[in-house]
C-alpha positions as CSV (number, residue, x, y, z in Angstrom):
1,X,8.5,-4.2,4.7
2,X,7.0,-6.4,1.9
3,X,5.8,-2.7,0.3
4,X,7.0,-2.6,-3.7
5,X,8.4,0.3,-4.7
6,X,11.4,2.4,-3.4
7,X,10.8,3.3,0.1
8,X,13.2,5.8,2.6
9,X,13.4,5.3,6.1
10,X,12.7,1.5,6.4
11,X,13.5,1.1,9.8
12,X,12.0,4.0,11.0
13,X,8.4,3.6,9.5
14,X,8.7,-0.3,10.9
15,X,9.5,0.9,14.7
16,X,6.8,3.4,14.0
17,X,3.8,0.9,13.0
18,X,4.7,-1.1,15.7
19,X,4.0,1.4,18.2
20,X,0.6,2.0,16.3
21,X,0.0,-1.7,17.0
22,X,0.6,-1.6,20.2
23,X,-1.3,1.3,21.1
24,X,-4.1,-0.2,19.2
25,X,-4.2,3.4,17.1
26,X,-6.0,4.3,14.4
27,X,-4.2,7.8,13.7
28,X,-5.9,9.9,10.6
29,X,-3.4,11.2,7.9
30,X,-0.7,13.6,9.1
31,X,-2.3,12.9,12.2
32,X,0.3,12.8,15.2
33,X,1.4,10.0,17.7
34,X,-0.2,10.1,20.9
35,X,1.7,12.0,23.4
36,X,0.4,11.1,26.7
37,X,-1.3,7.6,28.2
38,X,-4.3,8.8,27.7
39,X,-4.4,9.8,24.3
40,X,-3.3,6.5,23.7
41,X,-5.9,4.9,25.2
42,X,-8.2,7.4,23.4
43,X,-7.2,5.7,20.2
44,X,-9.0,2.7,18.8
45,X,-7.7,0.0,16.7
46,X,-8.9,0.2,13.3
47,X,-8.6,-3.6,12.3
48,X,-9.0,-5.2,15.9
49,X,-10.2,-9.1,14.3
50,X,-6.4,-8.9,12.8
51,X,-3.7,-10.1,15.1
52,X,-1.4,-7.8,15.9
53,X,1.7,-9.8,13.6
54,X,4.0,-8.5,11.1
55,X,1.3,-8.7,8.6
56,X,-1.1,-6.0,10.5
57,X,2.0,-3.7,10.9
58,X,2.6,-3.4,7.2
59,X,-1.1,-2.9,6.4
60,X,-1.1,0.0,9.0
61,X,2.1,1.4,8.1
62,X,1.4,1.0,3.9
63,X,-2.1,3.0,4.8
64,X,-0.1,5.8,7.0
65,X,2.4,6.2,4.7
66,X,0.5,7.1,1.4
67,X,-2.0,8.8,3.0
68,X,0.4,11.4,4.7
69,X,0.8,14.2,3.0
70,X,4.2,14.7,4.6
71,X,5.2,11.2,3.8
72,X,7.6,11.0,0.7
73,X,5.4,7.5,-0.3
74,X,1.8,10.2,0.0
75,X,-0.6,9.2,-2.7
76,X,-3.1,11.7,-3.6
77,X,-6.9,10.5,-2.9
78,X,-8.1,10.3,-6.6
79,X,-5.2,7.7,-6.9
80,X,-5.9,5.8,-4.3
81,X,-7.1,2.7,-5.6
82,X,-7.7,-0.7,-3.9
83,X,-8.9,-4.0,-5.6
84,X,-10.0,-6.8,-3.9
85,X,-11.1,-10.5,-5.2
86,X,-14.6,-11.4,-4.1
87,X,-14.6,-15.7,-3.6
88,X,-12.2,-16.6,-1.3
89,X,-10.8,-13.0,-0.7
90,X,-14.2,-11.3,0.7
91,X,-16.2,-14.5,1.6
92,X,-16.2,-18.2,1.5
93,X,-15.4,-20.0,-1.8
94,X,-15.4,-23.7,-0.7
95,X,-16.5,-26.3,-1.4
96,X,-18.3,-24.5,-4.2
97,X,-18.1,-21.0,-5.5
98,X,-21.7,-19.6,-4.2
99,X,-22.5,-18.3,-7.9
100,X,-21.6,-22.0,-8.8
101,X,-24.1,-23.3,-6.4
102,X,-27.0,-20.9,-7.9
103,X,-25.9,-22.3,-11.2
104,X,-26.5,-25.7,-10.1
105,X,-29.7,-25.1,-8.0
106,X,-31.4,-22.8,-11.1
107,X,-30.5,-25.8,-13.9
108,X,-32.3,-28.3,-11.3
109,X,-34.9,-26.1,-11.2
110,X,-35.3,-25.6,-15.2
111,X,-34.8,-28.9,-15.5
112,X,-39.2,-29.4,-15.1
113,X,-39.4,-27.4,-18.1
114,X,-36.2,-29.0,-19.8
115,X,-36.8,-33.1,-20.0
116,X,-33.7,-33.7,-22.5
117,X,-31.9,-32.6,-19.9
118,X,-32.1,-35.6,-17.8
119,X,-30.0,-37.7,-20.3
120,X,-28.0,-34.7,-21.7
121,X,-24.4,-33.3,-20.1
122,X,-23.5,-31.8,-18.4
123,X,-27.3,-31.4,-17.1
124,X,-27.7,-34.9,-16.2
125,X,-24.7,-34.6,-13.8
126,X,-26.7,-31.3,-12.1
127,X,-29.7,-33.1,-11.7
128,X,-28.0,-36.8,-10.5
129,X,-25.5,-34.6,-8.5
130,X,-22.8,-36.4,-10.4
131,X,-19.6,-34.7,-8.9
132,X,-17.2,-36.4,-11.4
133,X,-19.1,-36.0,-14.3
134,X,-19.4,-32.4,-13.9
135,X,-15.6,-32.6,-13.2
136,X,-15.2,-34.8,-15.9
137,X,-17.1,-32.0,-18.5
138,X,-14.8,-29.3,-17.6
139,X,-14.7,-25.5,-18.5
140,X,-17.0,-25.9,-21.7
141,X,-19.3,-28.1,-19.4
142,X,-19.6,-25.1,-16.9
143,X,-19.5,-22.6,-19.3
144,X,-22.8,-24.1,-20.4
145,X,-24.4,-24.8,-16.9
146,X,-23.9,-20.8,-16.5
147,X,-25.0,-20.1,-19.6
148,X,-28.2,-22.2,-19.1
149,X,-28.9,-20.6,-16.2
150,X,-28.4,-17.1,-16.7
151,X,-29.8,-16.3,-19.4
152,X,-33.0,-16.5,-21.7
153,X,-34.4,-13.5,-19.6
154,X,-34.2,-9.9,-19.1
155,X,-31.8,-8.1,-16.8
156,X,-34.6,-7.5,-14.6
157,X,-36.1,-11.2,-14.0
158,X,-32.1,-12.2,-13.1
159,X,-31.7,-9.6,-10.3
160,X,-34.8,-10.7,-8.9
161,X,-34.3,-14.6,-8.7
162,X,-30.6,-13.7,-7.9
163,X,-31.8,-11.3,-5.0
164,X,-33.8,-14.0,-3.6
165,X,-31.6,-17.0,-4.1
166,X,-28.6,-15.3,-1.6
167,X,-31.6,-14.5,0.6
168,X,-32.7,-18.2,1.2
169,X,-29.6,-19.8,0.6
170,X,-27.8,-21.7,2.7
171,X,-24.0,-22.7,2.6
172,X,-23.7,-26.2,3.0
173,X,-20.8,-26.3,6.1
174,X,-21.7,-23.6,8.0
175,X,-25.8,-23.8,7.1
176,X,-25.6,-19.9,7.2
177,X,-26.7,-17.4,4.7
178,X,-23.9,-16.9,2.4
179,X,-24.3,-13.0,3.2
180,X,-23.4,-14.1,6.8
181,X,-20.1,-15.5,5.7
182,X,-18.4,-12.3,4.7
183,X,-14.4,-12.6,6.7
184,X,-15.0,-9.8,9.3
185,X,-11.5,-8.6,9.2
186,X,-11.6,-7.8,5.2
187,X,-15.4,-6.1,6.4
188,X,-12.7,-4.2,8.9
189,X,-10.1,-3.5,6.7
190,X,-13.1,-2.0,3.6
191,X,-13.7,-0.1,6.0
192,X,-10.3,1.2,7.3
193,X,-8.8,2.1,3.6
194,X,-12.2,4.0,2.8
195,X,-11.8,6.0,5.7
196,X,-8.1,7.2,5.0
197,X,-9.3,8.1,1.3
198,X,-9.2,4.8,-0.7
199,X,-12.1,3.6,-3.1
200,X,-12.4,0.1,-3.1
201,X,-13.3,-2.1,-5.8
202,X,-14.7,-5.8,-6.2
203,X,-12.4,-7.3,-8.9
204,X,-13.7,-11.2,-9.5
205,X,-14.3,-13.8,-12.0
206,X,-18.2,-13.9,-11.1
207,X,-20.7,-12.4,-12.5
208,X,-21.1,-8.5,-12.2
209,X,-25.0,-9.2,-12.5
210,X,-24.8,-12.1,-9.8
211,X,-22.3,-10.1,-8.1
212,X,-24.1,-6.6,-8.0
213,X,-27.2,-8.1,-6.3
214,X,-25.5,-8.5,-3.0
215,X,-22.2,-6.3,-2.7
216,X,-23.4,-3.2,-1.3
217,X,-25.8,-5.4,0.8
218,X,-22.9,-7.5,2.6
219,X,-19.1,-5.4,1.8
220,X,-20.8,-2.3,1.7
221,X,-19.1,-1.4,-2.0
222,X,-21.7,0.2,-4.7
223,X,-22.4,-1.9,-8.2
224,X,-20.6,1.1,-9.6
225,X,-17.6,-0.5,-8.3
226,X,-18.2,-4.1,-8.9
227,X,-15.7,-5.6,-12.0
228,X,-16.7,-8.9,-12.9
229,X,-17.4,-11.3,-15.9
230,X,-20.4,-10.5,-18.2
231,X,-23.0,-12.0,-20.0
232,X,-24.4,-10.4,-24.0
233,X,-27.2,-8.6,-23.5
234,X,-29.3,-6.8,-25.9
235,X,-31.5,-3.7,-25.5
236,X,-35.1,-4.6,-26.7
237,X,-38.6,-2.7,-26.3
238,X,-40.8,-5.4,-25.5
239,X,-45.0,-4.5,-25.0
240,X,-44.2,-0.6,-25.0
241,X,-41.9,-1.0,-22.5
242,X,-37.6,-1.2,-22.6
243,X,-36.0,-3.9,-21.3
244,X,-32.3,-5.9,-21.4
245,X,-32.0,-9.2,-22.8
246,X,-29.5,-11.0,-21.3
247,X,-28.4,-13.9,-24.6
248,X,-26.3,-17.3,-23.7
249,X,-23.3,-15.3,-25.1
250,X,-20.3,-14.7,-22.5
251,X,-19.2,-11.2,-23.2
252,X,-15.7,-10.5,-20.8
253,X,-14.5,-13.2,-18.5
254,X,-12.6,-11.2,-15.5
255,X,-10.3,-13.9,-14.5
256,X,-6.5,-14.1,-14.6
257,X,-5.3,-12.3,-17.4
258,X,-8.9,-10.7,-17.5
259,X,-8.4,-8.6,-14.6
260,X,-6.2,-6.3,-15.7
261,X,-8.2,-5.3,-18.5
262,X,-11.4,-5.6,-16.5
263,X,-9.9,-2.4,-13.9
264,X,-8.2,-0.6,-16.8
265,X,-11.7,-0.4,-18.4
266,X,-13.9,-0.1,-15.7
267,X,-11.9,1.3,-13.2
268,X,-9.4,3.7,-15.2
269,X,-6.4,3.8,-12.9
270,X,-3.9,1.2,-11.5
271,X,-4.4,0.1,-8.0
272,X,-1.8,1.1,-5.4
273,X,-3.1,-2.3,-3.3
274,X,-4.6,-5.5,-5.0
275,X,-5.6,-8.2,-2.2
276,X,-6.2,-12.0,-3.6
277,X,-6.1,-15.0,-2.7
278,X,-5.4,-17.5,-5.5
279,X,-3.9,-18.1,-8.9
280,X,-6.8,-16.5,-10.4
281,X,-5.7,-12.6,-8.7
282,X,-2.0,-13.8,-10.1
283,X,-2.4,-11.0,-13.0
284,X,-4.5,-8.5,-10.6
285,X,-1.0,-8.4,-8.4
286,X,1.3,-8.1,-10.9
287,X,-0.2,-4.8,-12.4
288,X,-1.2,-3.2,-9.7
289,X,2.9,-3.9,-7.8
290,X,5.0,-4.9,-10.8
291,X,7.2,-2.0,-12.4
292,X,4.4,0.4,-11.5
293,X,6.3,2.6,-9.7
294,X,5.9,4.2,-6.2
295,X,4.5,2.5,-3.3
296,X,2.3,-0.4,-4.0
297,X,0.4,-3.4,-1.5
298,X,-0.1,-6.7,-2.5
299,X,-1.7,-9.1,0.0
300,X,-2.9,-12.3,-0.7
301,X,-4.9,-14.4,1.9
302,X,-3.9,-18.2,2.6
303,X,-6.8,-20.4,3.6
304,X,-4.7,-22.5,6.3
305,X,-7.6,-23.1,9.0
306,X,-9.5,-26.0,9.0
307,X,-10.6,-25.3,12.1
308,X,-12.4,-22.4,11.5
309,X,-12.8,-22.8,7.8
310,X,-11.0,-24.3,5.2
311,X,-7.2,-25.4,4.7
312,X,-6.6,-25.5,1.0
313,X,-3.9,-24.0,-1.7
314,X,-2.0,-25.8,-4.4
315,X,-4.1,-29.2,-4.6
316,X,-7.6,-27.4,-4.7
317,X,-10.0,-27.3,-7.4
318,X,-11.7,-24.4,-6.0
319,X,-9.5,-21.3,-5.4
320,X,-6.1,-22.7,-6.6
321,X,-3.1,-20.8,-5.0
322,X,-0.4,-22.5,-6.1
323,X,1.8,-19.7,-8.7
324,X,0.8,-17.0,-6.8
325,X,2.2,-18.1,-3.7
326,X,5.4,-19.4,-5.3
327,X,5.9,-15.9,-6.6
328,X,5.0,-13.5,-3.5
329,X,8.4,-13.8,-2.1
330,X,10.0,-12.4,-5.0
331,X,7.4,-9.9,-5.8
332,X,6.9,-8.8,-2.3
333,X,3.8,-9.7,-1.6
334,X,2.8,-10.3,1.8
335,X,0.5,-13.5,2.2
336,X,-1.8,-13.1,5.3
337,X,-2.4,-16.0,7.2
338,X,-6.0,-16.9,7.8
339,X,-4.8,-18.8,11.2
340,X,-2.1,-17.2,12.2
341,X,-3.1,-13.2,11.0
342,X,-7.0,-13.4,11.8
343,X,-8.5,-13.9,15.7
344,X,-11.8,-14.1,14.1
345,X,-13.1,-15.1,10.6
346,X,-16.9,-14.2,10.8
347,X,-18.9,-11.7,12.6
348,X,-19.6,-13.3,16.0
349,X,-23.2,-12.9,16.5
């Protein structure tokens, strides 16, 4: 098993998921195996758009083990913490992150009201659709597109014209709202750890305000448990009335190193599984499975399907999974093949 941590009985927990698999089982903790066929076939696979490989096996088995009470690797409920990534992890990140692609589509839209803009970077590249000039102006260049973009207004006005940009928007591949192009099995697998006692958690590098607009919505996780990057924003009284300011100030970026901090101030305890899927959840693995002690998951997902998506890791702009998979091995992550792990990626309509 790729669990970290000390763990007795290897080989019996192993022969023991397996024959969860292949009963298709979705046993409650302390809950006991099926005895006859047909409380077998009364069972009912909990993650049934993950193939039934190695990698669903220790996902099952991590989950049965630490939420058995007679189970030396039991973790009580209030500790049960799982943090996921949102781009890439939870939905589609290519070819553009889809808080990138409001960016963009809000500074084309401002531009009317903004004229210098059409001969100043990195705005001249939005509105010309200049790909290697906005490459070409780099983090400081993008730090000001989302700056530009998302702020000058109050809290309000932004969850509004957020709200209704994921509404109409349409991803460019797959011309489907982005809120369509949630991965079905990580909808499945929410869903799974909340029912054996987990809280789940949105750990990402977006915007909690852009995030927060849409997470309940499509993942079915509360803004209370949303962790993201955040803009300044100011408290003002404005015609009687109180209202948040949101200033072109970047408050907490939680990326990389961020992430960490981000879930020991927001969240207040250390993950027992931390699912990623590029060099930006690096961090976000190590604490929640390095030195930590006890049981602890760490899954990252590699985008090797083309066919049904995108194939991408070390060579990638956008979601860069090149440390993080060097490391997994030696950390004992287990990195979940899109392709090979998943028989669906979207929710068939």
């Amino acid at each position: 098993m790729s669990f970290t941590g000390g763990y007795p009985r290897l080989l019996g927990l192993v022969l023991s998921a397996l024959f969860v698999v292949s009963c298709a089982s979705s046993q409650q903790p302390g809950a006991r195996e099926p005895k006859t066929t047909a409380e077998a076939e009364a069972f009912v696979d909990p993650l049934p758009s993950w193939n039934d490989t190695a990698t669903k096996v220790q996902i099952l088995e991590f989950v049965r083990a630490v939420s058995d009470p007679d189970d030396p690797a039991f973790v009580e409920p209030t500790k049960r913490v799982a943090t996921f990534d949102n781009d890439g992890t939870l939905w589609v990140e290519q070819p553009v992150y889809a808080e990138m692609a409001f960016a963009l589509h809000r500074v084309r839209d401002l531009a009317k009201v903004h004229p210098e803009w059409a001969t100043k970077e990195p705005f001249k590249a939005v509105i010309e659709g200049d790909r290697e000039a906005l490459v070409a102006a780099g983090s400081r260049g993008l730090v000001e597109i989302v700056l530009a973009s998302h702020t000058g207004m109050s809290a309000t006005l932004f969850d509004t014209i957020a709200t209704e940009w994921v509404r109409d928007a349409r991803h460019p591949k797959f011309e489907e709202p982005y809120t369509e192009l949630a991965y079905q099995p990580q909808l499945e697998l929410l869903r799974y750890l909340e029912a054996n006692g987990f809280k789940t958690f949105i750990v990402s590098g977006g915007s909690v305000e852009f995030m927060r607009t849409y997470a309940e919505q499509v993942y079915g996780i509360p803004p209370e448990r949303v962790v993201g990057s955040s803009i300044e924003t100011r408290y003002e009284v404005q015609g009687g009335k109180p209202s948040l300011l949101r200033l072109p100030q970047i408050d907490f970026v939680d990326d990389k190193v961020g992430k960490p901090v981000g879930i020991h101030k927001h969240v207040g305890l250390r993950p027992i599984l931390a699912f990623g899927n590029s060099d930006g959840d690096l961090e976000m693995l190590q604490w929640t499975t390095v030195g930590s002690g006890g049981v602890r998951l760490g899954l990252v997902l590699h985008h090797d399907d083309a066919e049904r998506e995108y194939a991408y890791d070390r060579e990638s702009k956008v979601g860069t999974l090149d440390k993080a998979l060097d490391l997994a091995g030696q950390s004992g992550w287990v990195v979940v093949s899109m392709k090979n792990d998943w028989n669906t990626v979207f929710t068939e309509k």
